[in-house]
C-alpha positions as CSV (number, residue, x, y, z in Angstrom):
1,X,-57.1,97.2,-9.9
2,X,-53.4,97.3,-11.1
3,X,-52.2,93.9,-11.5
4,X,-49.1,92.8,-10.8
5,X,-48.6,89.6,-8.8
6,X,-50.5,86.8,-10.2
7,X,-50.7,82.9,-8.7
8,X,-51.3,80.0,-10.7
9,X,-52.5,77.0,-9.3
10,X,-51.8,74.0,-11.1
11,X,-48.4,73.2,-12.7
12,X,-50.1,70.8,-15.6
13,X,-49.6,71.4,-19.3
14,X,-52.4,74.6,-19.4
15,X,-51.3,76.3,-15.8
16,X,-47.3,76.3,-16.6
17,X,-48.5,77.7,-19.7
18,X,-50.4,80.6,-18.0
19,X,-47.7,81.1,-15.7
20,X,-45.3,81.1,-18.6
21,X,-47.6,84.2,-20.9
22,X,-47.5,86.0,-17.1
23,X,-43.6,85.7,-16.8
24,X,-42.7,86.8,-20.3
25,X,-45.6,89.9,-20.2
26,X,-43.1,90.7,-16.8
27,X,-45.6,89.7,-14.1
28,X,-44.1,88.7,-10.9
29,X,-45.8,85.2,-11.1
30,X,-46.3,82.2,-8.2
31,X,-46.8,78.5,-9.6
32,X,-47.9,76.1,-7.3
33,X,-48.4,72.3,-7.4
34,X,-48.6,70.0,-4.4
35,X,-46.9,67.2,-6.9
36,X,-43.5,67.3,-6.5
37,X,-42.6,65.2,-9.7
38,X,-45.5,68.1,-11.8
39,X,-43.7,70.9,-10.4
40,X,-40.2,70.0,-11.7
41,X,-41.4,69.0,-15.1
42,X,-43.5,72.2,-15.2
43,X,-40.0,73.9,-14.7
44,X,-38.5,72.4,-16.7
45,X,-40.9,72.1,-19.6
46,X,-41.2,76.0,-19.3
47,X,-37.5,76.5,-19.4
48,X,-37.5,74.8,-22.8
49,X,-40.4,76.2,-23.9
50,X,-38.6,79.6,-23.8
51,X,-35.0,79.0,-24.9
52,X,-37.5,77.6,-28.0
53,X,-39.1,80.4,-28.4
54,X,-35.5,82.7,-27.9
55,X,-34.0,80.9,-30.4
56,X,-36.6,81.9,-32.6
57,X,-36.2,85.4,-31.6
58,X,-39.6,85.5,-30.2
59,X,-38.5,86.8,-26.8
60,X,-35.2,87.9,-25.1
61,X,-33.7,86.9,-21.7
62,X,-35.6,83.3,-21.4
63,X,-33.9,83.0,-17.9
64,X,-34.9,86.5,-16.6
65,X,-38.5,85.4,-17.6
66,X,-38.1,82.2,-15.8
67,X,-36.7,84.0,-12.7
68,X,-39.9,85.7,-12.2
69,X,-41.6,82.2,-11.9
70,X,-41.6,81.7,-8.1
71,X,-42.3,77.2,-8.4
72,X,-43.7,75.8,-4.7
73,X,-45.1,73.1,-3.4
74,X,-46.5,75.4,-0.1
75,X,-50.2,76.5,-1.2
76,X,-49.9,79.2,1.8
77,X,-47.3,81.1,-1.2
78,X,-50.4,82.1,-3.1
79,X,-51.0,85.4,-1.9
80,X,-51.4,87.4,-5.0
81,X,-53.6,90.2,-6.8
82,X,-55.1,87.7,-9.3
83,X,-55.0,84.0,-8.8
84,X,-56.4,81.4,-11.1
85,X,-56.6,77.9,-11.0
86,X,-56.0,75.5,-13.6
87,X,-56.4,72.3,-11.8
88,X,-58.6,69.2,-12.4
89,X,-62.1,69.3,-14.1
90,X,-63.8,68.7,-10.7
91,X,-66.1,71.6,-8.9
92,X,-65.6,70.1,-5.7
93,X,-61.8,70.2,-5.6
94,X,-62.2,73.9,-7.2
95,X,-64.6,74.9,-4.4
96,X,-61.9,73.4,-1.8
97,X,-59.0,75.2,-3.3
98,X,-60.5,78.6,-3.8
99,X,-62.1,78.7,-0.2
100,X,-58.8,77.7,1.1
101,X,-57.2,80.7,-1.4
102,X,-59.8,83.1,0.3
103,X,-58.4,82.6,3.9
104,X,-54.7,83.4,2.6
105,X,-55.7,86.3,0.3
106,X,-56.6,90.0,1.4
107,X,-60.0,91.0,0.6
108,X,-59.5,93.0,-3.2
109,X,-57.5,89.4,-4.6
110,X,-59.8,88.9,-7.7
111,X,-59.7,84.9,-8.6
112,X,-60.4,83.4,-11.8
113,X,-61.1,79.8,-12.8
114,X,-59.8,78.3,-16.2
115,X,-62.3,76.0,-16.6
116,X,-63.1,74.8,-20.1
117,X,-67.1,74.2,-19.3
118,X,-68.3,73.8,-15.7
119,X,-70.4,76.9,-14.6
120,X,-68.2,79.8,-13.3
121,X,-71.8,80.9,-11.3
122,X,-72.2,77.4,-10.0
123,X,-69.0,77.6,-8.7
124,X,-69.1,81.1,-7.1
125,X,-72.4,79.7,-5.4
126,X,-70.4,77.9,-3.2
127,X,-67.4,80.4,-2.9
128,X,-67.2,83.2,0.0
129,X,-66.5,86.3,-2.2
130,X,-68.7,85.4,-5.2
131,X,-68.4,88.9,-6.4
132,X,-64.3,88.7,-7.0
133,X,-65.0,85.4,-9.3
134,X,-64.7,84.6,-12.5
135,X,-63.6,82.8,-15.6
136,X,-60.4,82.9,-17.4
137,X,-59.9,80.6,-19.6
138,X,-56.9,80.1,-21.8
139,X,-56.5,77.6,-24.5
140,X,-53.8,75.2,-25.4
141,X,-51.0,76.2,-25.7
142,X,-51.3,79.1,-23.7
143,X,-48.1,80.6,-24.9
144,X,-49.0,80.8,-28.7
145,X,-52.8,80.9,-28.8
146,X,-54.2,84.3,-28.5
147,X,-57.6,83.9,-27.6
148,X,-59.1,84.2,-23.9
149,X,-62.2,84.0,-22.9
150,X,-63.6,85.9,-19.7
151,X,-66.6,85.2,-18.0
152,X,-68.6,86.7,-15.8
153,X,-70.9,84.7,-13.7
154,X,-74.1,85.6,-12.5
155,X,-72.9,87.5,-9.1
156,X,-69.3,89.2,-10.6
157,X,-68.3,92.6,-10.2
158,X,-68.5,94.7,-13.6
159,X,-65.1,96.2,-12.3
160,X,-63.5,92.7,-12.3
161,X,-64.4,91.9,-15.7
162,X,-62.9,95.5,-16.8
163,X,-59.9,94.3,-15.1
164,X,-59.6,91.0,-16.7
165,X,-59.9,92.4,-19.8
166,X,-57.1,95.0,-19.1
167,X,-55.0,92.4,-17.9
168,X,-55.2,90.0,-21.0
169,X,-54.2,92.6,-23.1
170,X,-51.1,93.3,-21.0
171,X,-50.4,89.4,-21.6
172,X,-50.7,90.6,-25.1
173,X,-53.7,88.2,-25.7
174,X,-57.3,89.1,-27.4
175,X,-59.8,88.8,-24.8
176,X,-63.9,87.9,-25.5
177,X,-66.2,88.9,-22.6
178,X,-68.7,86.1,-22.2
179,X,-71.4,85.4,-19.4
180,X,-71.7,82.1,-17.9
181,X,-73.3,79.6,-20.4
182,X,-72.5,75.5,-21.3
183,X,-69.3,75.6,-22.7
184,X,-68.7,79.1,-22.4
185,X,-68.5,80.3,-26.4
186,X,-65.7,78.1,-28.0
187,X,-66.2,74.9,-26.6
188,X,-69.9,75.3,-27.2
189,X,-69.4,76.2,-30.7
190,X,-66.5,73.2,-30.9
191,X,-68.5,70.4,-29.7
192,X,-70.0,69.4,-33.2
193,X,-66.9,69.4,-35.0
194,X,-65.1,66.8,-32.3
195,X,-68.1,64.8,-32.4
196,X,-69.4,64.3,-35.9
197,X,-65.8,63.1,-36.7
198,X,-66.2,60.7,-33.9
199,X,-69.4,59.7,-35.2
200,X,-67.7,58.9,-38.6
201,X,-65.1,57.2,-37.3
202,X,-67.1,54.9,-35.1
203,X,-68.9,53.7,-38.6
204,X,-65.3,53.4,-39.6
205,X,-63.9,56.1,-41.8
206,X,-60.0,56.1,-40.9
207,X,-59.1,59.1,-38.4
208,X,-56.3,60.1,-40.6
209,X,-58.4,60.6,-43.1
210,X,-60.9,62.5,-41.2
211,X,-57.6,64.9,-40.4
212,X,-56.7,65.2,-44.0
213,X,-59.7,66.3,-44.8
214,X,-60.0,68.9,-42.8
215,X,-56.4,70.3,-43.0
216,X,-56.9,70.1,-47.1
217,X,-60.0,72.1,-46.1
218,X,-58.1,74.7,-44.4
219,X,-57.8,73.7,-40.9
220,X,-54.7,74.1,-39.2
221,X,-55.6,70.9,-37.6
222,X,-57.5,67.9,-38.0
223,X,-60.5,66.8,-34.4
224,X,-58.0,63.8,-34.0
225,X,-55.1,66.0,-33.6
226,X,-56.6,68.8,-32.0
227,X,-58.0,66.5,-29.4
228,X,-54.6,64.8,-28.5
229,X,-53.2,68.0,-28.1
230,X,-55.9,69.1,-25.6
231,X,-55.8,66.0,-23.8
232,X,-58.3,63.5,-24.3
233,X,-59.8,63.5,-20.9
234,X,-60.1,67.4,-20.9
235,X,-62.0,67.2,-24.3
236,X,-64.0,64.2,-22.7
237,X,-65.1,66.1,-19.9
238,X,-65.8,69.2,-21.6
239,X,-68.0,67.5,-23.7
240,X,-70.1,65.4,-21.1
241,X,-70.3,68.6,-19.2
242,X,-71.8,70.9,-21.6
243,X,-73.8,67.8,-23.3
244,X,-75.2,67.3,-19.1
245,X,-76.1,70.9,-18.6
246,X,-78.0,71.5,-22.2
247,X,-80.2,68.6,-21.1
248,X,-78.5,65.6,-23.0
249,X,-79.4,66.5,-26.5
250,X,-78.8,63.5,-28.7
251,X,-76.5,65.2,-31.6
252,X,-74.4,66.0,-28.5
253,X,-74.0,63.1,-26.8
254,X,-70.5,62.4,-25.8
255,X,-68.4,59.7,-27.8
256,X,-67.6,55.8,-26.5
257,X,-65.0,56.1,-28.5
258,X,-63.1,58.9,-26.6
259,X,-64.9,57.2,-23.3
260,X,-62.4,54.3,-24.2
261,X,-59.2,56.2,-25.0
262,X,-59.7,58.0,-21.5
263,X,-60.3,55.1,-19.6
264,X,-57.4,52.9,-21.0
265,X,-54.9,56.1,-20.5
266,X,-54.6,56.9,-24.1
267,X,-54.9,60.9,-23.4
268,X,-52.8,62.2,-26.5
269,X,-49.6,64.2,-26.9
270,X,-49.4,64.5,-22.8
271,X,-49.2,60.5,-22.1
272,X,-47.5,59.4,-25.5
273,X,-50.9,57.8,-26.9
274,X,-54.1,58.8,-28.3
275,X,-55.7,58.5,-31.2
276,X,-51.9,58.6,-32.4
277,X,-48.6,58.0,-30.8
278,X,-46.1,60.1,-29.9
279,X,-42.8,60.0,-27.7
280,X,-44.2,61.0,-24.4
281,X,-44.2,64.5,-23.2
């Protein structure tokens, strides 16, 4: 399949991002949110993030890109050639949206799931056109980091994996094919670097210092950074997820420390406070 209509669903910080690499690669692209108050800071997070980006003379004609960004609140907009949703970390509410999607959509509409860890075969168990599923999962932020991951789940075509590969490299991204697996490849290969620093830090070595020492060490970014810029619950949840589905291995096991941040709201860059504070997002 050609693709050139694609609907994100989900106007938080990763699907306006996706919806932003789709605009600027010249997609005619659909962003919805149901959140009124999400949708117009999506908008206008997006238009800033590309008169950045002009003004470095990284792209031309930010507002042409952003007039190829169709923003609605009406999910029943969402008919599209390739939609993926980028919504909350919660198979249920996935299931619910993409079987909606499936009554809207004709029957070649391939749709992807950017899911950081829950199991893209899992969740096509419970979809009607298991064979058109699969994963697509961009990393923050979308608009600068290259990598994608595509993942085929137990029941996906061949054909749509050859076709989400062809289509990230029209978003001018580097795509790796992955099957379905805990954590997928990155965030399975990630998990020990968030939490042995949160291991050190809950016997009390300084967070800063943690980040120093990886930076000095050649990192572009220290765990405590990194994991306010994902978002703390995100990185929470990616870890209790792929720590639950390897059978709760003990080097593994998820942080009370981040449990904490979560719960009181400190979620990192996105709420203004993490494991360090910033002017709000």
């Amino acid at each position: 399949m050609n693709i050139e209509t694609i609907a994100v669903c989900g106007a938080g910080t990763m699907g306006r991002g996706i919806a932003q690499v789709c605009a600027t690669a010249g997609f005619a692209t659909i962003l919805f949110e149901p959140n009124s108050e999400v949708l117009r800071n999506a908008k206008e997070a997006v238009h800033s993030s590309l008169q950045a980006l002009a003004a470095k003379g990284k792209i031309g004609a930010p507002d042409e890109i952003l007039n190829r960004i169709f923003f609605t609140q009406n999910l029943s907009d969402c008919t599209a050639q390739l939609v993926i949703e980028a919504i909350v970390e919660q198979p249920a509410a996935k299931v619910g949206l993409f079987t909606q999607l499936a009554t809207i959509n004709d029957a070649a509409t391939i749709f992807a799931s950017n899911t950081s860890s829950l199991s893209i075969s899992e969740l096509a168990n419970n979809l009607p056109h298991p064979d058109r599923f699969a994963g697509l999962h961009f990393f923050n932020p979308a608009p600068l980091m290259k990598l994608v991951e595509v993942v085929a789940g137990a029941q996906t075509d061949p054909e749509v994996i050859k076709t989400l590969e062809a289509l990230v490299a029209r978003l001018g991204k580097t795509s790796v094919a992955c099957t379905d697996a805990p954590g997928f490849i990155v965030n399975r290969v990630a998990r020990p670097f968030y939490i042995e620093a949160l291991r050190q830090a809950e016997a009390g070595v300084e967070m800063e210092t943690i980040d120093r020492l990886m930076e000095a060490r050649g990192f572009k970014m220290g765990p405590f950074r990194l994991m306010d810029l994902i978002g703390n619950d995100v990185n929470y949840a990616v870890s209790c997820s792929v720590w639950e589905q390897l059978q709760q291995p003990e080097r593994l096991r998820p942080s009370p420390l981040q449990q904490e941040k979560v719960e009181a709201g400190h979620l990192g860059k996105k709420s203004g406070k993490g494991y360090y504070t910033y002017d709000k997002a």
